[in-house]
C-alpha positions in Angstrom: -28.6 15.6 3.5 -25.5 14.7 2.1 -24.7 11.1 0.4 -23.1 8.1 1.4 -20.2 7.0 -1.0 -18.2 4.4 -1.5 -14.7 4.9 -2.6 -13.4 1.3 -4.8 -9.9 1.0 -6.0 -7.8 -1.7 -7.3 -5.2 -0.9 -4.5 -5.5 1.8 -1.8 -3.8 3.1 -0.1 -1.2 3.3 -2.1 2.5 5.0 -2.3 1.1 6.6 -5.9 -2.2 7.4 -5.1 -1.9 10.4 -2.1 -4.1 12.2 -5.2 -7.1 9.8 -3.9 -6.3 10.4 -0.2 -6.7 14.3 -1.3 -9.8 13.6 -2.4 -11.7 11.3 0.0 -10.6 14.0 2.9 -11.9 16.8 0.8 -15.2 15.5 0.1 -15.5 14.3 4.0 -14.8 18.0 4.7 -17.8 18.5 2.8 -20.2 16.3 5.1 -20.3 13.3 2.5 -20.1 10.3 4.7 -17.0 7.8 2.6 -16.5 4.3 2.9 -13.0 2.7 1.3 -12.5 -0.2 -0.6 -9.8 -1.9 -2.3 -9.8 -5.0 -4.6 -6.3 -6.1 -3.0 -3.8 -4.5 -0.6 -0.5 -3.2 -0.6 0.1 -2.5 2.6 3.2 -3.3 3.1 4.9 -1.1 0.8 3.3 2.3 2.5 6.0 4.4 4.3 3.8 7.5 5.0 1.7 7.8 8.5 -1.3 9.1 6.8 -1.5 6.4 4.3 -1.1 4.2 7.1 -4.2 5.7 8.5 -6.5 5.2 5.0 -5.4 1.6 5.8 -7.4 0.9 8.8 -10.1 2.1 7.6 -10.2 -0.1 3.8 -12.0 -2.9 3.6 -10.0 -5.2 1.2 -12.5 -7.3 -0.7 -9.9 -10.4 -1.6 -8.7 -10.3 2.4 -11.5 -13.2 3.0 -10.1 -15.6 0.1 -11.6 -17.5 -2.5 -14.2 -19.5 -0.3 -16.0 -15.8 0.8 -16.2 -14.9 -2.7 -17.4 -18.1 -3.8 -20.4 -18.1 -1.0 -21.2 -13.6 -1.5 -21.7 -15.1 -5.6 -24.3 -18.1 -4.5 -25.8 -15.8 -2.0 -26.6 -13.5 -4.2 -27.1 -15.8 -6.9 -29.7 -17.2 -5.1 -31.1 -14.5 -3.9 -32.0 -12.5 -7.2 -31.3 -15.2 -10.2 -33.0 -12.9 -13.4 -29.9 -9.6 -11.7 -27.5 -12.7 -11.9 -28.2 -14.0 -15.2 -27.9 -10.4 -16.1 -24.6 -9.8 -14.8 -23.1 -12.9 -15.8 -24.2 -11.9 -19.3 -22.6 -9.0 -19.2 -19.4 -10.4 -17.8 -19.5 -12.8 -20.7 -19.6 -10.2 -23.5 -16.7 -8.2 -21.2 -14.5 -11.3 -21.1 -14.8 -11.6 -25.3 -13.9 -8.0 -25.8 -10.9 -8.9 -22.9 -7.6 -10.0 -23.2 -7.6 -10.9 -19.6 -10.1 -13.7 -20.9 -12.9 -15.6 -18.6 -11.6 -16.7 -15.7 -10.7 -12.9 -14.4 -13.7 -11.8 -15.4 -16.1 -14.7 -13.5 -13.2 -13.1 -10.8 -14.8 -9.8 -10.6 -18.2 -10.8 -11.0 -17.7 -13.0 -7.8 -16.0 -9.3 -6.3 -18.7 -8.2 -7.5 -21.5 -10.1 -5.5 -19.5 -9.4 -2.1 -19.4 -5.4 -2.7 -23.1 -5.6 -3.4 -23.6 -7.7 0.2 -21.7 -5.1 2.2 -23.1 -2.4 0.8 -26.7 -3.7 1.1 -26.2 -3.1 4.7 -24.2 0.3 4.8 -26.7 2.1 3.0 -24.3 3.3 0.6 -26.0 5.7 -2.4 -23.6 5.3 -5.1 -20.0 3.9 -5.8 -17.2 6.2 -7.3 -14.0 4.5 -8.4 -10.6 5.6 -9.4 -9.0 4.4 -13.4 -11.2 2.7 -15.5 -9.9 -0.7 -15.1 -11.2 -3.9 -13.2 -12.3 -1.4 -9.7 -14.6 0.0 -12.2 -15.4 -3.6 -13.6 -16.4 -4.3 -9.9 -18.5 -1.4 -10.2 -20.3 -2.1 -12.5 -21.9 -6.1 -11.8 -21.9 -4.9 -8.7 -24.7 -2.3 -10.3 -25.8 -4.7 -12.4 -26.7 -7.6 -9.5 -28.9 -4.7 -7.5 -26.4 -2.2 -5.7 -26.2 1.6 -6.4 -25.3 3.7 -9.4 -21.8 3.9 -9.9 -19.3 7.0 -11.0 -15.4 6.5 -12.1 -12.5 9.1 -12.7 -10.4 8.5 -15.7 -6.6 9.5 -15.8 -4.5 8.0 -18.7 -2.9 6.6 -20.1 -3.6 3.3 -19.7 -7.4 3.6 -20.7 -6.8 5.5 -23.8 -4.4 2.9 -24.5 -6.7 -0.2 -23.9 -10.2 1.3 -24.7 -11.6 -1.7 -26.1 -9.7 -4.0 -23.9 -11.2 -2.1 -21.0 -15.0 -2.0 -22.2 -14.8 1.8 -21.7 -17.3 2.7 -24.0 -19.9 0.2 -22.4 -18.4 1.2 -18.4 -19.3 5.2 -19.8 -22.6 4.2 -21.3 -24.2 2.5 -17.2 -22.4 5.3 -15.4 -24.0 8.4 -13.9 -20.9 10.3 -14.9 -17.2 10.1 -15.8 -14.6 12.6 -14.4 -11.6 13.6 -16.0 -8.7 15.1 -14.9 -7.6 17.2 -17.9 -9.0 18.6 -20.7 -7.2 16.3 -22.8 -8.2 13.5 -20.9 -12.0 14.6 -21.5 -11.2 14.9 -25.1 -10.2 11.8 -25.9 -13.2 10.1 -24.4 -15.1 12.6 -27.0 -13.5 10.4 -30.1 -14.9 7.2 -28.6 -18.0 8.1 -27.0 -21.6 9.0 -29.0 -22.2 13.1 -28.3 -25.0 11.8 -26.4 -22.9 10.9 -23.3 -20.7 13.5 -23.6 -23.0 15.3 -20.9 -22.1 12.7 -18.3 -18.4 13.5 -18.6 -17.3 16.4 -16.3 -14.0 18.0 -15.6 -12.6 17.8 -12.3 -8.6 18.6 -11.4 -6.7 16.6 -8.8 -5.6 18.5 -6.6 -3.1 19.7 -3.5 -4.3 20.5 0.0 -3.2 23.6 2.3 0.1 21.4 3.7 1.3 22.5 -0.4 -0.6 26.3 -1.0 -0.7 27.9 2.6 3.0 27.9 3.4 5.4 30.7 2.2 7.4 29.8 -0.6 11.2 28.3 0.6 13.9 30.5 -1.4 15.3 28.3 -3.7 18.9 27.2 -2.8 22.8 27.5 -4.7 22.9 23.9 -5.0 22.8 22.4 -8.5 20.2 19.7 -7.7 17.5 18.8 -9.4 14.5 16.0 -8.7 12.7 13.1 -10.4 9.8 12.2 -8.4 7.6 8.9 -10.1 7.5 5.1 -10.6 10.3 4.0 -12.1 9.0 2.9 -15.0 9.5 3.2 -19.2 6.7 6.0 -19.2 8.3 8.0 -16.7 11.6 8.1 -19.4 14.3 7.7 -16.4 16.3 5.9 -19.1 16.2 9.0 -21.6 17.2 10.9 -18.7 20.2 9.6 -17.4 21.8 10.0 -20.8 20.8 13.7 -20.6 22.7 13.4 -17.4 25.7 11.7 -19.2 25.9 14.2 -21.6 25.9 17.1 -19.3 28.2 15.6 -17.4 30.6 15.2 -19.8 30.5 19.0 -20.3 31.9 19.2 -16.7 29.1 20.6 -15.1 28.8 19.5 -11.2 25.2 18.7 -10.1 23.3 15.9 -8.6 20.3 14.5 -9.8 17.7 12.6 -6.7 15.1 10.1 -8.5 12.4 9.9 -5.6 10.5 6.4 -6.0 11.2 2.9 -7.1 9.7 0.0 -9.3 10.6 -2.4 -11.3 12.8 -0.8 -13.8 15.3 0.0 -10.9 17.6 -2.9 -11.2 18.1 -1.3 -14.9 18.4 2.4 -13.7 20.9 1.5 -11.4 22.9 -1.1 -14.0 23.0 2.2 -16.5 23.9 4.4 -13.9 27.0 2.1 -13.1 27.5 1.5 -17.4 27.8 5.8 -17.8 29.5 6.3 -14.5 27.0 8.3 -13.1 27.4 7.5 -9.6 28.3 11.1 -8.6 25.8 12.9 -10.4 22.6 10.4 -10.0 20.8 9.4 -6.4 18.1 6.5 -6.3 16.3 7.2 -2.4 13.5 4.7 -3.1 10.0 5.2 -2.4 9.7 8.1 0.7 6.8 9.8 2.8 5.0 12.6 1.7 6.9 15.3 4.1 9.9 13.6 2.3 8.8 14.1 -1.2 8.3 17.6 -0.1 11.9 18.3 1.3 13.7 16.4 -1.5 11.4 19.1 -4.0 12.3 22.1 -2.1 16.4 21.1 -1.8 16.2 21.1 -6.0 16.5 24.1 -8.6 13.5 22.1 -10.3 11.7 19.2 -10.9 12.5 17.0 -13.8 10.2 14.7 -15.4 10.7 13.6 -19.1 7.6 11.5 -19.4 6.4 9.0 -22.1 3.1 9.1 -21.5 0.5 10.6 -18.8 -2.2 11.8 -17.6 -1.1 14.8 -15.4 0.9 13.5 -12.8 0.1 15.4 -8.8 4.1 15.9 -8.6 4.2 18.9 -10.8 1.5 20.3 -9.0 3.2 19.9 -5.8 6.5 20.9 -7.3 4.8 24.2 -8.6 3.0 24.9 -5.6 6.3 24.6 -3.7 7.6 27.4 -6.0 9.6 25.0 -7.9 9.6 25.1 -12.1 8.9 22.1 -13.8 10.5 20.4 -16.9 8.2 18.2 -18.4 7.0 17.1 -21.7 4.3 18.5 -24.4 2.2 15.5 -23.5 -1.4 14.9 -22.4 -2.4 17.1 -19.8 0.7 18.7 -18.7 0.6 21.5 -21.3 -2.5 22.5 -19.5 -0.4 23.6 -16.3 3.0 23.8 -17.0 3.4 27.1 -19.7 6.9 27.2 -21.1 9.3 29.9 -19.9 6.8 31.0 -17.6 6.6 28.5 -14.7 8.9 25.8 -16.7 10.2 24.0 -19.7 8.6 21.3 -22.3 10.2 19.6 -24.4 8.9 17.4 -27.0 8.9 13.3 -25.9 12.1 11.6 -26.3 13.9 14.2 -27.4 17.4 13.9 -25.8 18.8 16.8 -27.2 15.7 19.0 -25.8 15.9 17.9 -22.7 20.0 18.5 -22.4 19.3 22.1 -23.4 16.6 22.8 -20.6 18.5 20.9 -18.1 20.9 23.0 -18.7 19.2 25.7 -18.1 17.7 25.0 -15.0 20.6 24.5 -13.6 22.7 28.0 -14.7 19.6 30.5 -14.4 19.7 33.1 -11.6 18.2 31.6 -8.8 15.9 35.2 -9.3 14.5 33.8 -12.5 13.8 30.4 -11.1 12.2 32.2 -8.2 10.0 34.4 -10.3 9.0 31.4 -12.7 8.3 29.2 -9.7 5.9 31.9 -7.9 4.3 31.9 -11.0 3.5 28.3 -10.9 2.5 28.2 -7.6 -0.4 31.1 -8.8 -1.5 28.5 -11.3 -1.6 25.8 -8.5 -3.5 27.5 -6.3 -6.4 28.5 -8.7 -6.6 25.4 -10.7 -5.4 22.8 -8.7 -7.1 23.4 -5.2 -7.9 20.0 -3.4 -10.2 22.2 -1.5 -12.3 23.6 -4.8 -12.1 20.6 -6.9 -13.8 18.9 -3.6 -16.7 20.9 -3.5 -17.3 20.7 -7.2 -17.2 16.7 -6.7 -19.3 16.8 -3.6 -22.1 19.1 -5.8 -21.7 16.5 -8.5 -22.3 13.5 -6.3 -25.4 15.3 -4.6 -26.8 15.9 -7.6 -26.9 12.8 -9.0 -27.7 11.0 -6.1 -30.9 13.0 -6.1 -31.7 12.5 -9.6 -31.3 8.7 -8.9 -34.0 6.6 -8.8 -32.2 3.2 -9.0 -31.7 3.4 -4.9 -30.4 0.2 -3.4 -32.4 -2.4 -2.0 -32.1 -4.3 1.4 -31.4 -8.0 0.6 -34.3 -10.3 2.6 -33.1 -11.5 5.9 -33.8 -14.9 4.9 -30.6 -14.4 3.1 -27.0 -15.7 4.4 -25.0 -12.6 3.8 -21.1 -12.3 4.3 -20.1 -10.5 7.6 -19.9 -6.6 7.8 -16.9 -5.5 8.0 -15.8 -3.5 11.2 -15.5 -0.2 9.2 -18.8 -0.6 7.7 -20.6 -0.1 10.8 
């Protein structure tokens, strides 16, 4: 008998997070029945059709306003006032440790107390969220007030970044287990966690489906192009890159560089670009489909991606597994995929020099040698970074420890006003 899970996110679908989508349909392949949530929506930023898909089926626990919430937290309240005191405890001591203070907090615990309504009646045997912030938060009073175990994935960097702000420690100690993406990622939850939990944290890869690994590889083409595929953002380094553009530019050599995405750094990326005259070597397209993505990967020598900080982003795993080297940085998790000279180039974080030099060299090899390095990659892709594997390794982890659970969730008493189920739920 497979389990029931409930997927909880801060926002999904969203543009980012096709990672997730990979996932959910992977472990569904399995048998494993999946119910989404999301905290908020951003619907109206989603472009790609199966995206628009995940959306009819989320339940979006802020859809209902303020006056649901308010009536889930005195239904439940009521209902079970020693699990209440508890979790309002708890969301006290996570508030202190906070810098989003108590307000947000009481927010979640309110979240919270609607979750553990609708999943009352779904018969849902344990919660698994994605990034250790408030979905996991959520998660956790929604354990606390009565509802079923809950799991989490880290990625990074933002929780190695706020691990006390975020309560990880605590959020790691009342899970049934923590997955990681990397081995890095796993690592650094070693230096905060006691060796006791380090049992509960298991490695599991995101990963890219058939539409990336069962197609022949595309011969790469003359062009000098090359891609930037991510958030426009300071950890993505765009900045650092267009003066690598500059530079190379002012050497006379003729390419074009696509950035694929957008944010809020974009008025600045496009002011820059206007300040170094870039305009005929650098293309912003915005945020694009999947199908999209692909096509502007496959049109360039290589993908380009001079990040800041990570955890180990799905694009270079899609841009390997399209036969496509990577040039990335020695940071986090991508070290773990991309090998230097073999499949790629790193370079070390904001070095602009560095990253001139591989640019370079992307862009003059023999289309032969990017070929070779790029079938290479997509070998690593394939055996690592299967959507297909990685499912069935998540599926067996949620099986287990559903069985091993003994904290299954109760019905709440009929004599209970409960908020409606939603649609999907049934």
């Amino acid at each position: 008998m497979f389990p029931t899970i409930a997927y909880l996110i801060n926002q999904y679908p969203k543009v980012s997070h096709s990672f997730i989508r990979r996932e959910i349909a992977g472990i569904e392949s399995c048998g494993v029945r999946v119910l989404r949530f999301s905290v908020r929506s951003c619907g109206t930023e989603l472009v790609d059709e199966a995206d628009l898909r995940e959306l009819d089926q989320t339940q979006v626990i802020l859809a209902g306003g303020v006056s649901r919430l308010l009536l889930s937290l005195l239904s439940v309240a009521i209902d079970n006032p020693i699990r209440f005191l508890q979790a309002f405890l708890l969301t006290i001591k996570l508030s202190r440790a906070s810098r989003r203070g108590l307000a947000r907090h009481l927010a979640y615990l309110a979240e919270g107390c609607l979750l553990r309504q609708w999943l009352s009646k779904a018969g849902v045997d344990q919660v698994h969220a994605h990034f250790g912030t408030n979905s996991v938060d959520v998660a956790m009073l929604c354990h606390v007030l009565g509802g079923p175990p809950y799991s989490f994935t880290i990625h990074g960097p933002e929780e190695f970044d706020r691990v006390k702000d975020l309560a990880l420690v605590e959020k790691i100690a009342r899970a049934v287990f923590v997955v990681t993406i990397s081995y890095f990622g796993r690592s650094q939850l070693y230096r905060w966690c006691q060796p006791d939990q380090w049992s509960k944290l298991h490695l599991i890869h995101c990963g890219v489906d058939d539409d990336f690994l069962a197609q022949a590889l595309v011969p790469i083409a003359a062009d000098p192009r090359l891609v930037c595929v991510g958030r426009l953002c300071e950890d993505k380094g765009q900045l650092l890159l267009l003066e690598a553009v500059s530079r190379l530019a002012s050497e006379g050599l003729q390419f074009k560089l696509v950035l694929v995405g957008d944010g809020y750094l974009r008025p600045q990326i496009e002011a820059e670009i206007a300040n170094l005259n870039l305009q005929n070597w650098v293309e912003i397209i915005g945020w694009a489909s999947s199908s999209e993505v692909r096509q502007q990967i496959l049109a360039a020598r290589s993908l380009v991606l001079p990040s800041f900080a990570e955890g180990l982003p799905v694009v270079i795993m899609e841009a390997l597994a399209l036969g496509r080297p990577v040039i990335s940085t020695y940071i986090a998790g991508i070290p773990e995929l991309v090998e230097p000279n073999v499949c790629g180039w790193l370079v070390p974080p904001g070095s602009v020099e560095a990253l001139v030099e591989v640019m370079r060299t992307a862009l003059t090899l023999p289309i032969e040698t990017l070929e070779k390095m790029g079938k290479v990659g997509a070998e690593r892709v394939a055996k690592f970074h299967s959507s297909t594997i990685e499912a069935h390794k998540l599926t067996a982890l949620f099986q287990s420890k559903v069985e091993q659970s003994s904290n299954k969730l109760t019905p709440l008493p009929l004599s209970v006003s409960c908020s409606p189920v939603p649609a999907t739920l049934k």
